[in-house]
N, C-alpha and C positions, 0 to 999 in steps of 0.2 A: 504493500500500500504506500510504502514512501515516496513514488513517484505521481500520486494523482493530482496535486495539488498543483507542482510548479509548472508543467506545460500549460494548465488554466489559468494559472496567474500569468503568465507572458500573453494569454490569448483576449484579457479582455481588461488590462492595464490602459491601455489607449482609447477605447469603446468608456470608460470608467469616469477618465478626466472630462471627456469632449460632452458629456450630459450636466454640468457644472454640478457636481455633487460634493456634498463633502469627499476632500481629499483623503487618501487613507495615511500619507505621509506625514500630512502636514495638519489636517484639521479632528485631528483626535484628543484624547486626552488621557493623563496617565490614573490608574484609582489603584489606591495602595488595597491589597486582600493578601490575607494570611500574609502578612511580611513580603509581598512581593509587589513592585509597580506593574499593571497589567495597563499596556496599549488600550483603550477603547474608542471603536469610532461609531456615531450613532448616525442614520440617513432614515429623513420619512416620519412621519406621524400617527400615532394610531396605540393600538396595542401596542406593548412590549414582543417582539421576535427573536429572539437570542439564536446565530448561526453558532455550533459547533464544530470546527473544520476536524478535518483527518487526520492521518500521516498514520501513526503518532509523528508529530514533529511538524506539522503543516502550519505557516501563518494563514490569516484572515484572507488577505489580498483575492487570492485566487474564485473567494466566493462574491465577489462586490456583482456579480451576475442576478444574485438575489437583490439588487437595488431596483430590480422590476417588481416587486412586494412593498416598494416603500410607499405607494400613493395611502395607503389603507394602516399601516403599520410603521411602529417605529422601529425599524430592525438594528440590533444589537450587534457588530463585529467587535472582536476583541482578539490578541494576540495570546493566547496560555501561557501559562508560566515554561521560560526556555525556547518560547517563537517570537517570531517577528521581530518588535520594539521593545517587548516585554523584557524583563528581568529573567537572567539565566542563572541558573543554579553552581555554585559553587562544586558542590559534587554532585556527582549523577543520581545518586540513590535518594536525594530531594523529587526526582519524575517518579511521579506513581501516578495510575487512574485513580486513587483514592482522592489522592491531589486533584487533582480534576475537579472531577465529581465537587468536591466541598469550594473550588474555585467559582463555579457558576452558582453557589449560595452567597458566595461571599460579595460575588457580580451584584446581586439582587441585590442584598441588604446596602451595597454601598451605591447604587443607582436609584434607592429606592422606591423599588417594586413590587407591589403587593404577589404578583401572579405574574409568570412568564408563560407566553410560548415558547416551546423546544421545537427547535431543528438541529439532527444531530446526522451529518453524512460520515457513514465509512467510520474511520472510531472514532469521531464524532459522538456518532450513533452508541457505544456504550456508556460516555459519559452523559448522555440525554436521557439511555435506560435506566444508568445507575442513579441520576439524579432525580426523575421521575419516581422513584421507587423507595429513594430515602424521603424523599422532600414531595410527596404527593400536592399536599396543599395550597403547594406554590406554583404547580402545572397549570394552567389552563386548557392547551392542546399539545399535543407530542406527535415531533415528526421523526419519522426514522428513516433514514433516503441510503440505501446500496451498504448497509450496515449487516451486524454479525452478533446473533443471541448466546454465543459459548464461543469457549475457547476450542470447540468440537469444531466450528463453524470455520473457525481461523485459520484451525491446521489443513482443513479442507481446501483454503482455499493456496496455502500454500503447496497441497498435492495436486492441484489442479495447474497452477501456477506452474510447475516444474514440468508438469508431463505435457503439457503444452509447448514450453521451451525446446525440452526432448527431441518432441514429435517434430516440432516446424522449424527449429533454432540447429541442429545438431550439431554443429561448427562450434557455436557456442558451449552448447551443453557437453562436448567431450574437452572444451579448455577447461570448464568449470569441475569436471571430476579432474582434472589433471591435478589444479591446486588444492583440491577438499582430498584428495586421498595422500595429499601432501602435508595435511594440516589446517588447511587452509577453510573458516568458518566466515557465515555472512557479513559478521560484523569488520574482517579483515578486509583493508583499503582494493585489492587488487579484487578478490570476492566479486565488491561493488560494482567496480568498474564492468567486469563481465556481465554482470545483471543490465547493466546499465545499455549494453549492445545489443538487446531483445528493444525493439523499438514499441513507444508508449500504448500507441491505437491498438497492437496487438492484440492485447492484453484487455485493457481498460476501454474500448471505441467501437462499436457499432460502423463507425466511418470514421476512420483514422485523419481524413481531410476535415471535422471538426474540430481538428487540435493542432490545424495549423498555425505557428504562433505567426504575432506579427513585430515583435523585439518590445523593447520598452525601458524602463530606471530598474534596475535592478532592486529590489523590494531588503530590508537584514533579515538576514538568519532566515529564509523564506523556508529551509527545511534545517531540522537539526536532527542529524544521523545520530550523534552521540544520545541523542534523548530517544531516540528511535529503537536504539539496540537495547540498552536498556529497558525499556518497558513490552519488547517481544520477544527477549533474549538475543544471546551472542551468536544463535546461530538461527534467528527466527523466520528466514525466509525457507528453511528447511523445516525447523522442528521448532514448536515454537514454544516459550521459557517466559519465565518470569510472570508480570501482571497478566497479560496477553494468555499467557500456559495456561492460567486458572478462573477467570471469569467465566459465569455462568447465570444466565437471568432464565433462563426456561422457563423453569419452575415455578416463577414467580410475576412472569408478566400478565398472564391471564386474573391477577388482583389488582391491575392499573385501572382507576374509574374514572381517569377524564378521556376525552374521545384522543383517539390515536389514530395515526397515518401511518401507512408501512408500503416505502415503492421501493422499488430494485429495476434493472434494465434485463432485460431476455439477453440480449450479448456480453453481460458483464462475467468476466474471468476471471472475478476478485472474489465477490460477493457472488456467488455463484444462486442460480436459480434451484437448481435440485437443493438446494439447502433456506435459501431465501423462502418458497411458498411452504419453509414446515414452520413460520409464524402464522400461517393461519392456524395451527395445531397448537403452539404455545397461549397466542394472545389472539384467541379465537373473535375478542369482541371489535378489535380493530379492522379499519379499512384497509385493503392491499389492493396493492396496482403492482403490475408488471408493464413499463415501459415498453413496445415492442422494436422502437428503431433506436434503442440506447445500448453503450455500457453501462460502465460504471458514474458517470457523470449524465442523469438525464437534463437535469440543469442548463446541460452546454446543447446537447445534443436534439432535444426534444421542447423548450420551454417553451413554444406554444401549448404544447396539450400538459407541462406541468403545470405551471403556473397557475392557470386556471382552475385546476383541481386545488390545488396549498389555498389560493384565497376561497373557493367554496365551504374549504374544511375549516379555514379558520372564522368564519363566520357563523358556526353552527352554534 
C-alpha cells in the first residue's frame, strides 16, 4: 500500500491550486494533540468530514480530490503524526495504529467537534474502524473506501500482490528472490527499489492512464517508509508483522449503529474483492458498493458515480 498515495498527489497538485482553494502548503494550521503538532487544512462548509489517508505513511495532499464534497461539508485534511508537515517521531516505536486511532479524538476535541464524519481509505480505513468502534458517539456516518477488516485481509492482499508480480513481472520477481534468499527483507533499501519497478496502475488502476501525473512542488515527507515498516513489519510486503500482523475488527463491526458506507473497486489488487464483499458478512447493516471501472482509488478513477453516492449517504 505504500505506493497509493504519491502518484495521486503529483496527479491532482495542479487541478488543486487552479480552483483557489485553500492551499494545503500554505493555508493550514498547526493543532498540538497528544504532544505532537498535526498539519491541519480545513476547505468547505457544512458538517464536519474528517479524510483519513493510507500508506501507513501517506500525507493528506494526495486526497485534496475530495474538495469536490466541500460545497455541502467542511472537510477535515490533516497530516498524522510522522507525515507531511506534521511532527515526526523521535523513535519509530512512537507509530502505532493505537496512535492513530486516539489522534482523530484528539483532532475532535481540539477543533471542536461534537460529531464527525469518517472517511477512512486503505489504512485509512482501520483507523476510521478503530475509531468508530472506540468512540461510537462521536460518528455521525463512516466511510470505509478500498480498506481491510483483519490482519487476514492484509496478508491476503500481500499474497495477491506477489503472485501477481510473479505471474506478469518475472524479471523482476526472480531479482527479488535473488536478494530475499540472500537476506535481503522488504524493509531493506534495494528490496524497495525492486518493488518499486512493478509499475503503479498494475496493481492499484483499472486504467493505468488515470494516474498519469502531470509534475508539480514536491509536497514533505509525502510518504514515510521508516513509519511504514514499522507498523507492517520489517518484512511486510511478504509476511506481515507488527500492528498491521494483528488487527482484527470482524467480530465487532456488525455492533457499529451509525449508518456506514463500505466501496472497494472490482480491479483493485490491494484490497482485493474476494475479500472486500465478506463485509457484507461482518457489518451486514452497512451499505457496499463495488466500483466496477476502478482500482484501488475510485476517487480518481470513477468520481462521477462516487461522489454522488458519499453526498446521498451523508445526508441520511
Amino acid at each position: 500500500m505504500k505506493k497509493i498515495l504519491i502518484i495521486v498527489l503529483v496527479l491532482f497538485q495542479c487541478s488543486v491550486h487552479a480552483q483557489k482553494l485553500p492551499d494545503s502548503f500554505t493555508d493550514g494550521k498547526y493543532v498540538t494533540v497528544n504532544g505532537a503538532k498535526l498539519w491541519v487544512v480545513l476547505v468547505g462548509k457544512g458538517d464536519p468530514l474528517i479524510i483519513i489517508p493510507g500508506g501507513p505513511g501517506s500525507a493528506h495532499l494526495g486526497y485534496r480530490v475530495f474538495d469536490s464534497l466541500a460545497n455541502d461539508n467542511e472537510i477535515i485534511y490533516f497530516d498524522a503524526f510522522g507525515r507531511g508537515k506534521s511532527d515526526t517521531a523521535k523513535d519509530v516505536n512512537e507509530y502505532s495504529l493505537a496512535r492513530d486511532i486516539e489522534d482523530i479524538e484528539g483532532l475532535r476535541l481540539a477543533l471542536h467537534f461534537d460529531k464527525l464524519n469518517v472517511l477512512g481509505h486503505s489504512y485509512g480505513g482501520l483507523v476510521a474502524q478503530g475509531y468508530a468502534l472506540k468512540y461510537p458517539s462521536h460518528v455521525k456516518h463512516l466511510i470505509l473506501a478500498n480498506t481491510f477488516h483483519s490482519f487476514v485481509m492484509w496478508q491476503k492482499n500481500d499474497d495477491n500482490s506477489n503472485h501477481e508480480i510473479k505471474t506478469n513481472y518475472p524479471e523482476v520477481w526472480d531479482s527479488l528472490m535473488k536478494i530475499r534468499e540472500a537476506g535481503a527483507v522488504s524493509s531493506d533499501p534495494r528490496h524497495q527499489e525492486l518493488y518499486g519497478k512493478v509499475p503503479y496502475g498494475f496493481l492499484y488502476a483499472y486504467n493505468p492512464n488515470n494516474f498519469l501525473g502531470r509534475g508539480g512542488k514536491p509536497y514533505p515527507n509525502s510518504f514515510n517508509s521508516k513509519l511504514y515498516y514499522q507498523m507492517v513489519g520489517k518484512d511486510g510486503d511478504f509476511i506481515v508483522g507488527s500492528d498491521i500482523g494483528t488487527f482484527d475488527y470482524r467480530k465487532d463491526l456488525k455492533n457499529l449503529t451509525m449508518p456506514v458506507l463500505i466501496y472497494g473497486g472490482r480491479y483493485d489488487r490491494v484490497a482485493v474483492p474476494e475479500m472486500m464483499i465478506k463485509y457484507k458478512k461482518y457489518c451486514p447493516q452497512a451499505q457496499f458498493m463495488l466500483f466496477e471501472k476502478s482500482g484501488h482509488n475510485p476517487q480518481v478513477e470513477e468520481p462521477g458515480k462516487l461522489f454522488p453516492v458519499i453526498e446521498k449517504f451523508l445526508h441520511k
